[in-house]
Structure formats: structure tokens, C-alpha cells
N, C-alpha and C positions, 0 to 999 in steps of 0.2 A: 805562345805559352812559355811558361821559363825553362829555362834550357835544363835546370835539375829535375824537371818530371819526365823528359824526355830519353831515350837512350843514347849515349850506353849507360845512364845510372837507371835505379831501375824506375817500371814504370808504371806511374800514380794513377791510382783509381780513377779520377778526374778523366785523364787521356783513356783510359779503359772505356767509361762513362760515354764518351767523345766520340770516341769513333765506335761504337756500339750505336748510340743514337745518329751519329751523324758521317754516314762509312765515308761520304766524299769530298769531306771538307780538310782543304790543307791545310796542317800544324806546321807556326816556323814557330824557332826556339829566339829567343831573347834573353843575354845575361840577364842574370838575377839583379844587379845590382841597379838596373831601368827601374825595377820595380819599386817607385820610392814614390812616397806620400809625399817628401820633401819637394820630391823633383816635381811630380805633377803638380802642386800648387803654384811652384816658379813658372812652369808651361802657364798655369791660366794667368797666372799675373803680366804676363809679358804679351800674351796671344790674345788672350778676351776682348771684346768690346768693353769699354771703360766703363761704360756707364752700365754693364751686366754685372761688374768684378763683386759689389756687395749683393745683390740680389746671388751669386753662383756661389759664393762665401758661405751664406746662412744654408743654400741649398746641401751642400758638399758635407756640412760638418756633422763628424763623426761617422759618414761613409767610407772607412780608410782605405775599402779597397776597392770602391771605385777611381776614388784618386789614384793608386798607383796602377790600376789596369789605365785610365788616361795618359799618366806619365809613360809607362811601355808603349801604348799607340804611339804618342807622339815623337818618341823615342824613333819607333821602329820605319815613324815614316821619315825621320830624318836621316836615319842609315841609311836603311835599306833602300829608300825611293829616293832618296837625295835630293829632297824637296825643302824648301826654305818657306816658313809663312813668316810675312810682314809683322811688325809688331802692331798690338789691338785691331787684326783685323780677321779674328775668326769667330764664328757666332757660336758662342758656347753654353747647352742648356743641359740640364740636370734632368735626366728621364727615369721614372717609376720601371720597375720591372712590368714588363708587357703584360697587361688587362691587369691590374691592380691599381689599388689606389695610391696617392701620393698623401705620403706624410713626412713632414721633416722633423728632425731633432728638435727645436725647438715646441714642436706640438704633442709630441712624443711624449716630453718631461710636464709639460703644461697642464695634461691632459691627465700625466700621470701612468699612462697606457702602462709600464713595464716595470715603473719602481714608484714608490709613495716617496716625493718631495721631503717632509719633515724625517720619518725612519725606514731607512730603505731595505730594513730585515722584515719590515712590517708588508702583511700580506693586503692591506687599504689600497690595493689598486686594482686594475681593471684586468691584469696578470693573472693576479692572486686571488682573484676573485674567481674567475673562469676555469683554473688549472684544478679541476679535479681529477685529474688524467693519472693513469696507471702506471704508465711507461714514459720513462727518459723522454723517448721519442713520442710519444703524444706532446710532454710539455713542451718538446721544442717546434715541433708544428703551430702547436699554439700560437708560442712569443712571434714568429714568423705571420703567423696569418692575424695578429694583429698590429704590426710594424707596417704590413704592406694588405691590407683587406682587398678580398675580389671584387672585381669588377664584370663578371662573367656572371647573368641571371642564370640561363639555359642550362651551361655547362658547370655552373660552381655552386649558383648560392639555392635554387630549385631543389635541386638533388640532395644539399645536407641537412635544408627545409625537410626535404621529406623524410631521409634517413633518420632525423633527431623526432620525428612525430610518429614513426612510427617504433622508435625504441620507448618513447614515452608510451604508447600504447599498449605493447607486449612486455610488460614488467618480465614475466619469466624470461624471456630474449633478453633482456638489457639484463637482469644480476646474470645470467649464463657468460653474455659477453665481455662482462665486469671480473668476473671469476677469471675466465680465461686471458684476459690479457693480464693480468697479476703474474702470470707465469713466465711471462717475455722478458728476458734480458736485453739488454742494451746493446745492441753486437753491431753498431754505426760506427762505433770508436774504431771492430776492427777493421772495419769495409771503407774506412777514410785515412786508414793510419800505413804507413811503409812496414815489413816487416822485419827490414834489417834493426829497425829503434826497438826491437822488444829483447825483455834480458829471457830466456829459455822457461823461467818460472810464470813469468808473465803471460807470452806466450802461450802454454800450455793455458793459463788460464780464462781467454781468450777463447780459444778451440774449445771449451767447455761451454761458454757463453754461447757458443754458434750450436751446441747441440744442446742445450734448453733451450736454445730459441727454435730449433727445427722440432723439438718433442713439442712444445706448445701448441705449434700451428694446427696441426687435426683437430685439437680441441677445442680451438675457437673457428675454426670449420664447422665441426660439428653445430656450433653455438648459432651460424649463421644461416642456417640449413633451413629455418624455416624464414627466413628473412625475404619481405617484396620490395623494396625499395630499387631505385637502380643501383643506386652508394652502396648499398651493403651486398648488392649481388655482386656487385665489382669485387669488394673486398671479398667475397664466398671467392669466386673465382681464380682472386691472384693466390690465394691458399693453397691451391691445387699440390693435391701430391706429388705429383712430377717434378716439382722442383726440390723440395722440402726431401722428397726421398735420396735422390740423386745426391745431395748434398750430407744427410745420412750417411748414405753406404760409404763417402768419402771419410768418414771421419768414421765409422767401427770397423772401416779395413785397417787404421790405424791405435784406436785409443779403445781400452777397456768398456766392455758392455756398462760395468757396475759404477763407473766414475762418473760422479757428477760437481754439481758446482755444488761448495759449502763453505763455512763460515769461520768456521773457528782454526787456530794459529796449528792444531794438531792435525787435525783432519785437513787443511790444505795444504800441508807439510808429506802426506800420504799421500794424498790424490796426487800433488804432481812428481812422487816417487814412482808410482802405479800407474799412472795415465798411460803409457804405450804399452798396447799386448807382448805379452811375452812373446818369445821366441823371434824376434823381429830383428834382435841382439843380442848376441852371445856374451859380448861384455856388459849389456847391463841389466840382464838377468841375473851376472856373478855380482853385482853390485847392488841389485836388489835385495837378495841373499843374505847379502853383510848387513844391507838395514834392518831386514825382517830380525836378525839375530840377536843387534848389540843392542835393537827395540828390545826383546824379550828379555834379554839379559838386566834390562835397566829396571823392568817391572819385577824380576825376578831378585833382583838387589834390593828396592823396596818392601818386596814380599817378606828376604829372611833379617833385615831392618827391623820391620814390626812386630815380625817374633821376637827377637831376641831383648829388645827393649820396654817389650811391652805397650807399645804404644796405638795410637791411629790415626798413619799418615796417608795424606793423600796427594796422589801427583800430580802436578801443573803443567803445563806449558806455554811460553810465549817465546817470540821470536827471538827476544835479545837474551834472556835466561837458558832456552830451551831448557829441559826437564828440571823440575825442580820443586820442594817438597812443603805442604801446610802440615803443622801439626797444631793441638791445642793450647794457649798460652796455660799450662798446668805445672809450672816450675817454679813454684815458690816454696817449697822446702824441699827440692833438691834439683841437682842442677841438672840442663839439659847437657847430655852423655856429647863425648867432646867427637868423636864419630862426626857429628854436624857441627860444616864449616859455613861461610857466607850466608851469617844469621840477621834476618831483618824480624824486630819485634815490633807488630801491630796490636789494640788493642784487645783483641781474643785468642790472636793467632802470633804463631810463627812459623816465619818465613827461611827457608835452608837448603843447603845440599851436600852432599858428601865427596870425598876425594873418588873416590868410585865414582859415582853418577856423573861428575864432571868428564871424568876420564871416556866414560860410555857416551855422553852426547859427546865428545869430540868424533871418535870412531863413526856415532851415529851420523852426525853433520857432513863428515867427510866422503862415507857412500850416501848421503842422499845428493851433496853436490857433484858428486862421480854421476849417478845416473840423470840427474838434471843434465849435466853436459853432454851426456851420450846422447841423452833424448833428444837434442837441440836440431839436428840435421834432420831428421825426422819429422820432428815439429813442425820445422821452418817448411821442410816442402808439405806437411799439411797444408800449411797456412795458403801456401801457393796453389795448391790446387785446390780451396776454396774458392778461393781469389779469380779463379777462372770464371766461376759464376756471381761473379759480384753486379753486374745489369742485374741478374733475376732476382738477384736476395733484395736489391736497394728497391725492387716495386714490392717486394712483398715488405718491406721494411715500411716504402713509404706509403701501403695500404694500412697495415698496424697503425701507423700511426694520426692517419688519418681518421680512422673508424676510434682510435681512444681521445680524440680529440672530440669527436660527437658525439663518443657517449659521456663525456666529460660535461660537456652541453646538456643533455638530456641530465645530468644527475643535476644540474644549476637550475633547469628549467621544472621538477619536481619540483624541488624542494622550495623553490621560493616563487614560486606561481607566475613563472613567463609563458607568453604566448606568442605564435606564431607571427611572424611581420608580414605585411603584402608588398609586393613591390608593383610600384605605380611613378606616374609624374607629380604624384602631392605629397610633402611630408606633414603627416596629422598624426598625432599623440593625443589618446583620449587616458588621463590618469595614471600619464608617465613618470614613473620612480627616479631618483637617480643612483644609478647601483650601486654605488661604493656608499653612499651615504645613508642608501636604506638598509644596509648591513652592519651598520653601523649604530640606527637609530631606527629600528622596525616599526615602533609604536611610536613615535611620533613625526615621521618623516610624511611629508601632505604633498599628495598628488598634486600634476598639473597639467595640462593640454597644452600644447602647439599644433602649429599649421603653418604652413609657408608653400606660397604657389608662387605661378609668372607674377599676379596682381601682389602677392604678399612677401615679398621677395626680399626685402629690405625691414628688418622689428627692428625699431631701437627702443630698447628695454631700459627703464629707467625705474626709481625707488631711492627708498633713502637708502645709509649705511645698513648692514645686514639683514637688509629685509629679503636678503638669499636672489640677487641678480645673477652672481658669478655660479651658483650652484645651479640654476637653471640653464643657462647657455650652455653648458659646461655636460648639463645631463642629455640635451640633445646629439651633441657632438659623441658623447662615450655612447649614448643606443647608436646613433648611424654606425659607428665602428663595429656593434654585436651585431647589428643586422648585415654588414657586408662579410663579416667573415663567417655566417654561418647559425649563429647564436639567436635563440630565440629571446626575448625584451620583457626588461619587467614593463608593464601594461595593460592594461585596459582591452584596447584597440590599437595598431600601428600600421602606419604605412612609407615606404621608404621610396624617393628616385634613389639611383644610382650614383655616387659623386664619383668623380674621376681626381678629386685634388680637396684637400681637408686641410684648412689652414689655418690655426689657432692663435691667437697675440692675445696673454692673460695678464697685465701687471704685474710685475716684478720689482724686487728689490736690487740694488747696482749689482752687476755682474763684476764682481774686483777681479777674478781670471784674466776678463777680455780689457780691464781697465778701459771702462768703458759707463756712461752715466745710464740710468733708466731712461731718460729720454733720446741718448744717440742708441741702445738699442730699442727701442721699438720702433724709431726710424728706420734702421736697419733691418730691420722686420719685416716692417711694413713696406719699404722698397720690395722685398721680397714677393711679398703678397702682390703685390702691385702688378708685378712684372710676369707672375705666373696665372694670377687668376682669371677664370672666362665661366661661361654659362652650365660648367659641368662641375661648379664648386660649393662644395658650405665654407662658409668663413665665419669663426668666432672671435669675434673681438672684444675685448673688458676693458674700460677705464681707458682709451688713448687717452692723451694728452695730459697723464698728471705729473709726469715729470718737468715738464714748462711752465711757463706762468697761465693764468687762469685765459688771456687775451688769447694768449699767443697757441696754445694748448685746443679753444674753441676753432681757431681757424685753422689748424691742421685737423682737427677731426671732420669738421664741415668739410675742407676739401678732398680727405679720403673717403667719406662716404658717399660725396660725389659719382666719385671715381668707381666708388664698389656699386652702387646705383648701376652706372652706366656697363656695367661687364653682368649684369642679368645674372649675377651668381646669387645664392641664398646666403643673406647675411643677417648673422643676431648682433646687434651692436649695443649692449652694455653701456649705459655711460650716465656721467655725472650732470653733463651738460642740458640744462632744459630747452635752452637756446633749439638745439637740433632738434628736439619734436614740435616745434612751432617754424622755421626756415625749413621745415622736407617734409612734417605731415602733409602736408596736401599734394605732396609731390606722386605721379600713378607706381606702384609698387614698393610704396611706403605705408610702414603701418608701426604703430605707437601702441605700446603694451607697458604695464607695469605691477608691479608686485606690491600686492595691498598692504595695508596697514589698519590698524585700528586706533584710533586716537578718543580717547573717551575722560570723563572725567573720575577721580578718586573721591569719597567722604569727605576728601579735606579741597575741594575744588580745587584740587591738581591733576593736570594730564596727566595722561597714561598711556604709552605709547608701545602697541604690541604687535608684534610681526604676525601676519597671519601665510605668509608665505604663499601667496594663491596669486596667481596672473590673471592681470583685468586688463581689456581692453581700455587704450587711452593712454594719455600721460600721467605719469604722476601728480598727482594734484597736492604738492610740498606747502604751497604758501600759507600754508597753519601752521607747518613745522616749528619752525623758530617762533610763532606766536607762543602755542603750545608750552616750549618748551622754556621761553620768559615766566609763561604762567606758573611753572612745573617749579622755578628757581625763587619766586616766592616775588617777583616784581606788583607794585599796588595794583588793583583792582581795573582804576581809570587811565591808567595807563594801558594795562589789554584792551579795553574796551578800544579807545579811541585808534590802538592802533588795528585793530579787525576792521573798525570803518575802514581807515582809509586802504588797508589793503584790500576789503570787497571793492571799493568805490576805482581804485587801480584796475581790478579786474574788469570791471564791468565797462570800463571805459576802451579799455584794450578789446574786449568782447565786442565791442558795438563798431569799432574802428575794423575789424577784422572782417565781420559780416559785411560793413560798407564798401567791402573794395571786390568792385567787379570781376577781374582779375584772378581775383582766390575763386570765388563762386565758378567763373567757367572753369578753372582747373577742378574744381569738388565735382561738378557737373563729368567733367570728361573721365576723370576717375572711377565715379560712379560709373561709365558706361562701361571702359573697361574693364570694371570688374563684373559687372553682368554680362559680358562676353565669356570672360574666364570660368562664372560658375556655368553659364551654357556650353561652354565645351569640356567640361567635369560631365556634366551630365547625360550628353552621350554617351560618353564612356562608362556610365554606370550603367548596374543589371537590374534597378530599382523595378517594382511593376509600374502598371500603367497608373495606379490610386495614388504610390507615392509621386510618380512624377509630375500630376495633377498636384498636390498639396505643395509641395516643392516648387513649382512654376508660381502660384498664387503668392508664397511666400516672398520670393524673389519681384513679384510684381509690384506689392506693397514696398517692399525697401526701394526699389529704384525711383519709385513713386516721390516718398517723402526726400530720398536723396537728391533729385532734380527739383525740389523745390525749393532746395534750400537746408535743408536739414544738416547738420551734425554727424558725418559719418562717423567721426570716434565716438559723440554721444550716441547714437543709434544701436551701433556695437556693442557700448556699455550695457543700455538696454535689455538689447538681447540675450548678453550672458547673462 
């Protein structure tokens, strides 16, 4: 740990936290100055396997403290152990905090998860979408549990499953507990902050925050009182007065029954005059004394003011002015009496003060920083003896803000009709949204269905230009995210596996920062993906290859899809190339999807080409496209015609070549088998009765049927949808 948390400076929450949870583990100190992002990047550059350095690059970035907690290890094993490691010979890998999932920086911004791309004050993300949370500390649990989502059914995602179903069910439970956390201040800052950095005003305001936060808790006890869930019984529990109390009596053995937290530049200028009980100090009692006096004096200066002038003023306050006086701009036939100095003319009002009132806020200012600095010793060992109980406050911190982060859930899942996910080994979306874009676009945003198992493991998703590819991959990957952290789905129906690793690579424009082209990074990316990805991953990919030439661009997509093929991870692969759904359809855990269209003709026999934005099984069927769109630009008549011939007469010849080769046919044949493996071991696991599983068995008889004779497994498919 660094040596400034340790004594004899004083010592950090952190180290408190530490040896609270973990009494037997030894701290050694390490200068401060190990701790350097600079220095840990030199370590991996020099130590890594070479061929890890870009794959560990993309991992790392914007981690900064991981990097410098690696630069201290590696530091401390070169002091202290007096160990030398070789250069490029240490295996170094970028690990997720334990049971969460893994997301990196670059899928983070892709995805959008924390900030929106184009305006980043705008709340169009997955953040800002989610954050109906009451407390500081709900929204930062949030940003947290979507950076890193759980990986824990049992113990994480079960339990908020159930907590968020059943606050959607007890409406009066959910606005009671909606009410009560409104009430909680933010008291993290002082349970993670040193108290030597506080100036004595601050302080005191501070110790106020900690006693609205302790007056709160009963009330959202109370709130949880009739709650069954585990989650919320937990939260009932960590509420418990025993803590809440204890912490109490520490602070009104010190600070006024009557002082609370407030707002304005007047009233927090009192409170933390007034905040420690009298008699505790002799001198600033006498110091208190002085305020209360040259206060009354300065309203009573005002009072014989408005007599004497006839006027009506009224008194201000702010911090840089202190006291100081409005009257009505009414001086146009005679002047305002010269009495008032430091005149500001606004357009109803004027702005003043007098040689007196200046003279009294000096006096005043003077005893109120007299007893602010008395107060300070006092304070400070408040603070310290809160401080003792900072393990107990941080669970009862981190149950607030766990329970406002669910019911934050539960107010998204009213309002905009999600439902619950199941967690299973198949991802199926029956008339999945995608949220940021149905908030966007309520009434005309069109559902759509996914599926991906062992057999369907690989969709490469194809369409024209904006027939909404990139919004469909895209809305898969943002529900996986709401479902591992807790969140119930916009949806129909859903079911989730578990990912342990979430990898996104979306087209981008050059990155000028890293001076670096579009196509060195999505290599650089894709290394990435490469080297990390295995059978507990989704991976979304859009568009590889358009930063290279069209050749060249094909045969790096072909061989990382390979690659993704062969690592049994679930991947949507997006792409331009029609090449790949004709070289991998027939491949076993390949499957070919794409986003319809409508192509029809106008009054004036011109195409018309409209997004219907719906996912069909198969490839896209473009080669009208450009016919189409000749027609649309006004080319002769016989000219279209002849060229539809020969582009049917292409196809059909292609088609007949295709069918003819033995080769593909036993691969369609083995495909088929495996897939009617796959839906027989779905359906064990289902709780279907005995009639469906009859119906369902016949159904499956028929498709394997026409599939081993030869049939069209994407036309089949088609079919069926």
C-alpha cells in the first residue's frame, strides 16, 4: 500500500476497510512515487510477451489504476525480493474484477454504456437511461454495475430479479421507499476523505450530512418492514438501529439537537456558528454572544433606516457581500439619501449598504470566524470518532445504495413495460427494443427477435445501408448488459446465458489522438478480441474490413470469423460482405440473418426502396439493389429488362452449381443433425407438458426430414418465419 496511508501519517479509510475485513493480511508501504502509470506501462513494455503488448494496450486503457497498482508490484518485487525478470518473458493478462464481467474501454464508448458519443451532457445512453436513482450513491453503484456487470446468478442477479418484481408489485412499498431515500445525503465523500483536507466550515458541514443520513435510516426501515424478498430483507437488516443509534449519540453529545443541513448563504453561516452545544467552550460561547449581538444590531440598523427614510428595505445576504440591502428603484424625482454607499442599479431594484452595516458585518464576520476556529478541535475529533465506525456506516452505505439502484430499476421497468429475463444456456429475444433508441423514438421504433445457441452461435447479419444492422447488434449487447446487472428488458420474452467477457468492435472514424488509421485500429482491436475470447463470450462486430481495400478487407473478415467460429463464443457479425454468408453458411453453428426491406414500384415505374427494419432469416437477397436503383435514376426501359435476365440467369446458375456439389449437401445434412441434437437437448430442459412436447417433436421431425433431403436450410427458415 503507499506509504502516505500508512502511519505515522494518518490513517486512510482504505487501511481501516483492510484490516476490518481482512485482520491477517500483511501491509507493507511502498513510496508514493512507484505508483505511476508511466512506470507500469514501461514494466509491460519491457516484461510482456511481444506478441501480448497490443492485445494488453487496448486491455489496460483507461484503467489508470490498475496500471500503477502493477507498476508498485513490480516495483516492490524488484526491491524488496530482489528479483530480476528477463526482458519479454512474463505472461501478462488484464483480469475483470472477480465474478463480473469483462468490458473494455473501447466497448464501453461503442456501446455508449456511460456517455453518448455525439453529446456527452446528453442523457441518450445506457447511464442516462437507467439512473433514476435518488442518491449520489445509487448513481454511482449504477455507473459501477454497468462498467463491470455480475456474473453471479445465485448470489447477484436472482435476488435483484426478485427485489425489482417485487417493488414493481407493492407500489405503496416502492413510493414509501422512493420517499425515504430522498432524504439521504451523500456522506461517502466523508467516509473516503482524510480529515486533516477539511477547512473547520466544511467540516462541520460534513458532520451534518452524517446526521441526516443517520435521521433517514429508520424511515426507510420502516419503509422496508413489509418487504420478502432476500435483497430487501438484507437492506431491512443492515438499517438496524444499533448502528444508526451509536453513531447518533456520537454526534448530539457534540452538535446542537436543532442544527440541521440547509441551503442558503444565511442560514449556513448560523448553523455552523451554532453547531457545537453550548457550554463545551467558554470562549466560544463569549464568541457566540458577539454574533448573536452585532447580528441584531445590524437588523436593528435596518429597522431605524426605514423609519427614518421612509422607505422599504430589505436585507440580503451572500457570501462575498455579507449583509446587504434591496430597496425599490423609486428615485426619479429625488435622489436616493446619501446614507447609502456601494450602490448597484438593477432594473426595479437597488442594490446598497451603508457605512454602519459594513462596519457590523466586519464585527459580525470576525466572531463568526472566531467560533468557526474554536469549533475546529472539537470538530475534528468528531469526525474521528465517527470515523471509528466507518466498516459499519460503508455496509449500510453500500445497502442504500444498492436498494436505490433497484428501485431506480423498478421505476424504468413501470414506466416503459420491461420484463423480467430468465437466465438459461440460450439467448432468445421475442420483440426486443433497443433502449436508448426506443426512448427516443417510442412510436415508431419495430421490434425484433434473436436467438443464438451452440448450433447458432455465429449470425452474420447483412442488409443494405441503413436498413438498421448496427442498431440491432448493438441492442443485443446493451439488453445482455441490463440483464447481468440486474435490470429488467424492454421485451416481449427474454432469456440470457451468462457472459464472462463482452467484446464489441463498431466502425469508427480515424482515431487522430492515437494517430492511428481506422483499419490499424480495428486490427488492434481485433488482436485484442482474438487473444481474449473463449466459449463464455458475446462478441459484436460491425463492418470489419472497411478500412482496406474491398480484397483485402474480405479476407481479413473471412479469417477472423474463422477464428470467432472456432472459440464457440456467440458472435453477431454485421457486415458488408456477401461473400461470407455463402463461404460459412453451411458451416455447423453458422447462421445467416438479415434486415428486410421493401422494394416496390412508384405511379411513375420507379423503385422504392423502404426499410422495414424486421430480421429475416437468410441472406440478404441485394442483387435487385442496383437493378432497382438504375430504374429509380431514370435508365431506358430495355436496358432494365435485359439486365434482370441475366442477373436471374447468374443466379440460377450459381444455384444449380451449388446444389450439385456433394460436399456442401453432406455438410447441410450434418448441420441438420446437429441442430436437431441441439433442439433435443433444449428440450429436456424445458417444463413444456406432455401435448407440447408431442407437437414440438413432430414439428422437428418434419424439418429434419425435408433438411436431409436436400432442402434449403436458410429457405426453410425463411418459411417458417
Amino acid at each position: 500500500m503507499v506509504n502516505t496511508a500508512l502511519p505515522p501519517n494518518p490513517k486512510s479509510n482504505l487501511l481501516s476497510i483492510i484490516e476490518a475485513e481482512l485482520p491477517a493480511t500483511a501491509i507493507e508501504p511502498l513510496d508514493r512515487k512507484y505508483w505511476s502509470e508511466h512506470v507500469g506501462l514501461e514494466f509491460i513494455q519491457s516484461l510482456a510477451f511481444r506478441d501480448d503488448l497490443e492485445a494488453i494496450k487496448v486491455a489496460i486503457g483507461g484503467n489508470f489504476y490498475a496500471t500503477c497498482s502493477f507498476a508498485a508490484a513490480a516495483k516492490y518485487v524488484e526491491l524488496s525480493c530482489r528479483v530480476s525478470i528477463a526482458a519479454h518473458s512474463l505472461r501478462i493478462r488484464y483480469q475483470p474484477s472477480e465474478n463480473t464481467m469483462m468490458i473494455d474501454l473501447s466497448t464501453i464508448h461503442s456501446l455508449e454504456l456511460i456517455q453518448n458519443l455525439h453529446e456527452p451532457r446528453s442523457k441518450d445512453c445506457l447511464f442516462g437511461l437507467l439512473n433514476e436513482c435518488s442518491t449520489p450513491m445509487g448513481s454511482r453503484m449504477l455507473r459501477s454495475n454497468i462498467i463491470q456487470p455480475s456474473s453471479q446468478v445465485e448470489s447477484t442477479l436472482m435476488p435483484r430479479y426478485d427485489a425489482l418484481e417485487e417493488l414493481t408489485m407493492k407500489e405503496d412499498m416502492f413510493f414509501e421507499i422512493r420517499k425515504a431515500l430522498k432524504g439521504f445525503t451523500d456522506v461517502e465523500k466523508l467516509l473516503t476523505s482524510q480529515s486533516s483536507i477539511f477547512a473547520t466550515e466544511f467540516a462541520i458541514d460534513l458532520v451534518l450530512r452524517v446526521k441526516a443520513f443517520v435521521i433517514a435510516v429508520p424511515q426507510l426501515r420502516e419503509a422496508l418492514s413489509a418487504a420478502r424478498t432476500d435483497l430487501l430483507k438484507r437492506v431491512y437488516g443492515l438499517c438496524r438501529a444499533e448502528v444508526t443509534q451509536l453513531v447518533m449519540g456520537i454526534i448530539t453529545e457534540t452538535i446542537n439537537d436543532d442544527v440541521t443541513a440547509v441551503k442558503t448563504p444565511i442560514d449556513m453561516r448560523n448553523q455552523r456558528t451554532y453547531a457545537v452545544k453550548s457550554g463545551v467552550h467558554g470562549l466560544l460561547d463569549i464568541a457566540r454572544q458577539t454574533y448573536k449581538e452585532a447580528t441584531e444590531d445590524a437588523y436593528q440598523h435596518v429597522d431605524e433606516l426605514s423609519k427614518e427614510h421612509e422607505l422599504v428595505i430589505r436585507v440580503n445576504f451572500d457570501h462575498r457581500r455579507k449583509f446587504w440591502l434591496r430597496l425599490e428603484n423609486e428615485f426619479e424625482d429625488r435622489q436616493l439619501p446619501d446614507v447609502f454607499i456601494n450602490k448597484i442599479i438593477r432594473n426595479r431594484w437597488i442594490e446598497c449598504q451603508t457605512l454602519v452595516l459594513v462596519q457590523l458585518n466586519n464585527r459580525i464576520t470576525d466572531s463568526h470566524n472566531e467560533a468557526v476556529m474554536l469549533s475546529e478541535n472539537i470538530i475534528q475529533q468528531l469526525l474521528d470518532n465517527i470515523r471509528e465506525h466507518v466498516p459499519e456506516l460503508f455496509r449500510v452505505c453500500e445497502g442504500i445504495a444498492l436498494l436505490d439502484m433497484v428501485a431506480s430499476f423498478a421505476q424504468s421497468a413501470t414506466t416503459r413495460d420491461y420484463i423480467r429475463p430468465e437466465i438459461s444456456d440460450t439467448l432468445a429475444l421475442k420483440s426486443a427494443r433497443h433502449p436508448i433508441c426506443e426512448r427516443a423514438n417510442p412510436e415508431r421504433f419495430v421490434p425484433n427477435d434473436a436467438y443464438a445457441s451452440e448450433q447458432h452461435r455465429f449470425q452474420i447479419t447483412t442488409g443494405c445501408n441503413m436498413s438498421g444492422k448496427s442498431t440491432y447488434i448493438r441492442m443485443v449487447a446493451l439488453m445482455q448488459v441490463m440483464a447481468q446487472i440486474g435490470s429488467f428488458v424492454p421485451a416481449q420474452y427474454a432469456s440470457f446465458p451468462v457472459f464472462q467477457q463482452l467484446f464489441v468492435r463498431i466502425s469508427t472514424d480515424d482515431n487522430i489522438e492515437a494517430n492511428m488509421s481506422t483499419f490499424s485500429l480495428e486490427m488492434r482491436e481485433m488482436a485484442f478480441i482474438l487473444r481474449n475470447i473463449n466459449n463464455k463470450s458475446l462478441a459484436i462486430i460491425d463492418e470489419l474490413g472497411r478500412g482496406t481495400s474491398s480484397r483485402d478487407g474480405l479476407a481479413i473478415a473471412l479469417a477472423i470469423s474463422e477464428a470467432l467460429i472456432q472459440s464457440n463464443s456467440i458472435v453477431w457479425f454485421a457486415t458488408h460482405y456477401q461473400e461470407l454468408t455463402k463461404i460459412l453458411g453451411s458451416r455447423p453453428g453458422v447462421l445467416n440473418i438479415h434486415l428486410e426491406t421493401d422494394i416496390s414500384n412508384s405511379s411513375q415505374d420507379q423503385a422504392q426502396m423502404t426499410m422495414l427494419y424486421k430480421i429475416k432469416s437468410g441472406p440478404v437477397q441485394e442483387n435487385s439493389y442496383g437493378i432497382n436503383l438504375a430504374r429509380a435514376m431514370g435508365f431506358p426501359g430495355n436496358f432494365i429488362e435485359v439486365a434482370q435476365k441475366v442477373s436471374q440467369t447468374l443466379a440460377d446458375t450459381m444455384e444449380r452449381q451449388k446444389d450439385a456439389s456433394e460436399s456442401r449437401r453432406l455438410i447441410r445434412q450434418r448441420k441438420a443433425i446437429l441442430n436437431l441434437t441441439s433442439m433435443l437437448t433444449q428440450l429436456m430442459k424445458s417444463e413444456m407438458d406432455d401435448a407440447a412436447v408431442g407437437s414440438y417433436l413432430r414439428r422437428l421431425q418434419d424439418e429434419f426430414v425435408l433438411q436431409m433431403d436436400g432442402a434449403s436450410v436458410e429457405e426453410h427458415h425463411e418459411e417458417i418465419s
